[in-house]
Structures are given as structure tokens and as C-alpha cells.
C-alpha positions, 0 to 999 in steps of 0.5 A: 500500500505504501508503494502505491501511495509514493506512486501516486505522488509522484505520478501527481508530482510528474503531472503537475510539473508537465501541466505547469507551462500550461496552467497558472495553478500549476506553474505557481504550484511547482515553482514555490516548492522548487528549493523548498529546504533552502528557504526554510532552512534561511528563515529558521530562527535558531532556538525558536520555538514553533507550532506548525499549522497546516492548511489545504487552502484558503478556506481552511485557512479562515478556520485556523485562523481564530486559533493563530490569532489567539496562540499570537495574543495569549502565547507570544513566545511562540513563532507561527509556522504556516503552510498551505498546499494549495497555490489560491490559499498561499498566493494570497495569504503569502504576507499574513503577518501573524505568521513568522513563516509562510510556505508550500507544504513540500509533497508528501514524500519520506525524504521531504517529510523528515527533512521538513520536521526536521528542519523546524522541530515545531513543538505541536502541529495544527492541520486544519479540517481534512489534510491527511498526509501519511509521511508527514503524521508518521514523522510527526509521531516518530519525532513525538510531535503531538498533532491536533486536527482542527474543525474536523468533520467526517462522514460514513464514505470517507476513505476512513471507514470503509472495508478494504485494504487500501482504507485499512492503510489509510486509516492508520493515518488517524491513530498517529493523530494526538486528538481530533477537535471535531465540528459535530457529535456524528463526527465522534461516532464515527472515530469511535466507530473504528476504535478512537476516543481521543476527540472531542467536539469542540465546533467549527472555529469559523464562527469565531471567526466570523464574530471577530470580522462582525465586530470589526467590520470596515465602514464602506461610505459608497455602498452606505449612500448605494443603498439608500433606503433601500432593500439590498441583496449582496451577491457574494463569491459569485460564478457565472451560473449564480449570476445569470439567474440573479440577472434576470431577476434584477432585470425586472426588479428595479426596486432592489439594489444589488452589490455583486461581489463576484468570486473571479474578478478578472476584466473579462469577468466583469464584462460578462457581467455587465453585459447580463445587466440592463439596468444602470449598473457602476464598478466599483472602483469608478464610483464616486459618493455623489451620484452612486445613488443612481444606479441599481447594481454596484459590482466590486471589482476589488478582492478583501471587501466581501465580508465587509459589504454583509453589514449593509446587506437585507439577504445575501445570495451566496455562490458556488451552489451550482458548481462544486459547492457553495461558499462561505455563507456564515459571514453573511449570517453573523450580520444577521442576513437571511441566505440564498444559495444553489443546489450544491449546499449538502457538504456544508453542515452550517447550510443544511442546519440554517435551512432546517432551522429557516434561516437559508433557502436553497434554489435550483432554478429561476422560479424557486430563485424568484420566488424565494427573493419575493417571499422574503421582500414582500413578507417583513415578518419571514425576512425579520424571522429569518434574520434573527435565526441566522444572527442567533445561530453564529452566537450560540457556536462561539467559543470552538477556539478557547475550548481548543486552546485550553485544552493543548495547552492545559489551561 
């Protein structure tokens, strides 16, 4: 099993360097982990003392994020090693200044792995939800390394729990993990199930995380004086799916203001866009305070504004629903925003429970679309009641990253 693991590494390694010419993600992939132990070895501060946090991406990178920011605060003695193996989280959080030292996870290889932990000697690693890796969990346990698994979350078909022998080989991943903090109690059945009790169910940090930007959310005086007194409905993370629908619905809706926050914002993208859009609509970046208030939609043409925007918001329609899955939707519910999202939410534990609960309204089409937009505009009593089920569900699962922190550090 072990020769097959190497095997499909290198395969993946070999395609993702052939690909490389060809695709950016590729190409950045490659180049940031070329002389990967000679920019680690130069940014290593002797006698440190590190914890290692590691991250697929950029959204589990938002889930780690409360527990850096609270090692930073309480145990400022520590330095933060950040990794990401993904290039759309390291790329652009490359410069995160919480962390003394950010990088590519080198690929999962016996050499790698030895050198890497070697090299940083972190005192705990944190991998954040679903990053498994055998050589570098096993040379963690070698080392005595203790790791913590962060907001993890399983399911009955994952890889883990099944029969075969492959999943067999896999699972033993798991027992070289110190504890796992799980987002639900299902998640703890499930380890239990294959015979693990060192977990415990702590939730998910993001909503630690989404309370912190709330409360310090930046004052955006163009989009105050876009909305008026209006209702606004802000479309965040969009695709082009998610807008064709939302297009035909603002086309005949002049009432409503939008401020579209799309997920790609390339200039081709933004000219699609607009050319979607019948009624008066302004970029971002060319609107002026004085005559915003004229136009219908405002499209953000900008990155690092989207979980500010929510605070002026009505309802939010959240993307990626009809593609792999939707984004992040517990930012717009912290402010309170009732939220709309595609078919693909299933995945995603906060959007199946804010649906039971009222608060989230999947659509699969145009008609379910318009006529969930019209439920919650006409009715103040079904976007009042939604609100308040969106603002109370973020409020009652704060708190994940404190039981975290007293727990590895014994306090």
C-alpha cells in the first residue's frame, strides 16, 4: 500500500510539473516548492520555538485562523509556522503577518517529510479540517510531535471507514493523530466507530471567526449612500451560473439594489457581467459618493471587501451552489442576513442546519430563485424571522477556539 501511495505522488508530482507551462495553478504550484529546504532552512530562527499549522487552502485557512490569532495574543513566545498546499490559499495569504513563516507544504514524500520536521522541530502541529498526509503524521509521531486536527468533520464514505485494504492503510493515518477537535457529535461516532476516543467536539472555529470580522467590520461610505433606503441583496463569491439567474431577476426588479461581489474578478469577468445587466449598473472602483445613488447594481471589482459589504446587506445570495459547492455563507449570517444559495449546499453542515432551522433557502432554478427573493421582500415578518435565526445561530457556536486552546495547552 505504501508503494502505491509514493506512486501516486509522484505520478501527481510528474503531472503537475508537465501541466505547469500550461496552467497558472500549476506553474505557481511547482515553482514555490522548487528549493523548498533552502528557504526554510534561511528563515529558521535558531532556538525558536514553533507550532506548525497546516492548511489545504484558503478556506481552511479562515478556520485556523481564530486559533493563530489567539496562540499570537495569549502565547507570544511562540513563532507561527504556516503552510498551505494549495497555490489560491498561499498566493494570497503569502504576507499574513501573524505568521513568522509562510510556505508550500513540500509533497508528501519520506525524504521531504523528515527533512521538513526536521528542519523546524515545531513543538505541536495544527492541520486544519481534512489534510491527511501519511509521511508527514508518521514523522510527526516518530519525532513525538503531538498533532491536533482542527474543525474536523467526517462522514460514513470517507476513505476512513470503509472495508478494504487500501482504507485499512489509510486509516492508520488517524491513530498517529494526538486528538481530533471535531465540528459535530456524528463526527465522534464515527472515530469511535473504528476504535478512537481521543476527540472531542469542540465546533467549527469559523464562527469565531466570523464574530471577530462582525465586530470589526470596515465602514464602506459608497455602498452606505448605494443603498439608500433601500432593500439590498449582496451577491457574494459569485460564478457565472449564480449570476445569470440573479440577472434576470434584477432585470425586472428595479426596486432592489444589488452589490455583486463576484468570486473571479478578472476584466473579462466583469464584462460578462455587465453585459447580463440592463439596468444602470457602476464598478466599483469608478464610483464616486455623489451620484452612486443612481444606479441599481454596484459590482466590486476589488478582492478583501466581501465580508465587509454583509453589514449593509437585507439577504445575501451566496455562490458556488451550482458548481462544486457553495461558499462561505456564515459571514453573511453573523450580520444577521437571511441566505440564498444553489443546489450544491449538502457538504456544508452550517447550510443544511440554517435551512432546517429557516434561516437559508436553497434554489435550483429561476422560479424557486424568484420566488424565494419575493417571499422574503414582500413578507417583513419571514425576512425579520429569518434574520434573527441566522444572527442567533453564529452566537450560540462561539467559543470552538478557547475550548481548543485550553485544552493543548492545559489551561
Amino acid at each position: 500500500m505504501k508503494f502505491l501511495y509514493r506512486t501516486g505522488i509522484l505520478f501527481y508530482s510528474l503531472f503537475v510539473r508537465v501541466a505547469s507551462p500550461f496552467n497558472s495553478k500549476a506553474s505557481l504550484f511547482v515553482k514555490g516548492r522548487r528549493n523548498w529546504q533552502k528557504k526554510l532552512a534561511q528563515k529558521i530562527e535558531n532556538n525558536a520555538r514553533y507550532l506548525w499549522f497546516h492548511c489545504a487552502s484558503l478556506g481552511e485557512f479562515e478556520q485556523g485562523r481564530p486559533l493563530i490569532e489567539a496562540v499570537k495574543q495569549q502565547y507570544p513566545e511562540y513563532r507561527i509556522l504556516l503552510t498551505f498546499f494549495s497555490p489560491s490559499g498561499y498566493e494570497i495569504r503569502k504576507n499574513y503577518e501573524l505568521a513568522d513563516i509562510v510556505m508550500y507544504l513540500p509533497l508528501d514524500t519520506n525524504r521531504n517529510a523528515r527533512k521538513f520536521i526536521r528542519l523546524v522541530q515545531p513543538e505541536k502541529a495544527f492541520f486544519i479540517k481534512y489534510e491527511y498526509w501519511h509521511f508527514f503524521i508518521g514523522e510527526l509521531k516518530k519525532q513525538n510531535i503531538p498533532l491536533y486536527i482542527v474543525s474536523a468533520i467526517f462522514r460514513e464514505n470517507q476513505r476512513f471507514f470503509k472495508k478494504d485494504n487500501w482504507s485499512k492503510w489509510y486509516r492508520k493515518m488517524l491513530f498517529h493523530c494526538s486528538h481530533f477537535f471535531v465540528q459535530d457529535e456524528r463526527s465522534g461516532e464515527l472515530l469511535q466507530s473504528i476504535g478512537l476516543n481521543n476527540f472531542t467536539v469542540s465546533g467549527d472555529t469559523r464562527f469565531d471567526r466570523v464574530a471577530t470580522i462582525a465586530h470589526s467590520a470596515k465602514e464602506i461610505p459608497v455602498v452606505e449612500k448605494f443603498k439608500g433606503k433601500q432593500p439590498l441583496l449582496v451577491a457574494g463569491s459569485t460564478w457565472k451560473p449564480d449570476e445569470e439567474l440573479l440577472a434576470e431577476f434584477i432585470n425586472n426588479h428595479p426596486e432592489l439594489k444589488v452589490v455583486f461581489a463576484p468570486h473571479e474578478v478578472t476584466s473579462a469577468n466583469m464584462n460578462r457581467l455587465e453585459q447580463l445587466l440592463k439596468n444602470p449598473h457602476i464598478r466599483f472602483s469608478k464610483a464616486g459618493e455623489n451620484e452612486i445613488d443612481r444606479f441599481q447594481v454596484l459590482i466590486i471589482d476589488s478582492v478583501g471587501l466581501l465580508s465587509s459589504l454583509y453589514q449593509y446587506g437585507t439577504l445575501a445570495y451566496i455562490g458556488g451552489g451550482f458548481g462544486v459547492g457553495i461558499h462561505n455563507i456564515l459571514e453573511a449570517a453573523t450580520f444577521g442576513l437571511p441566505v440564498i444559495f444553489g443546489p450544491n449546499y449538502e457538504r456544508f453542515k452550517e447550510a443544511v442546519e440554517l435551512k432546517k432551522l429557516g434561516g437559508a433557502m436553497p434554489v435550483n432554478n429561476f422560479s424557486e430563485l424568484e420566488h424565494t427573493l419575493n417571499d422574503f421582500l414582500s413578507k417583513s415578518g419571514r425576512l425579520e424571522g429569518a434574520s434573527d435565526v441566522c444572527k442567533n445561530y453564529v452566537e450560540k457556536n462561539v467559543g470552538s477556539t478557547n475550548l481548543i486552546l485550553k485544552k493543548v495547552f492545559n489551561k
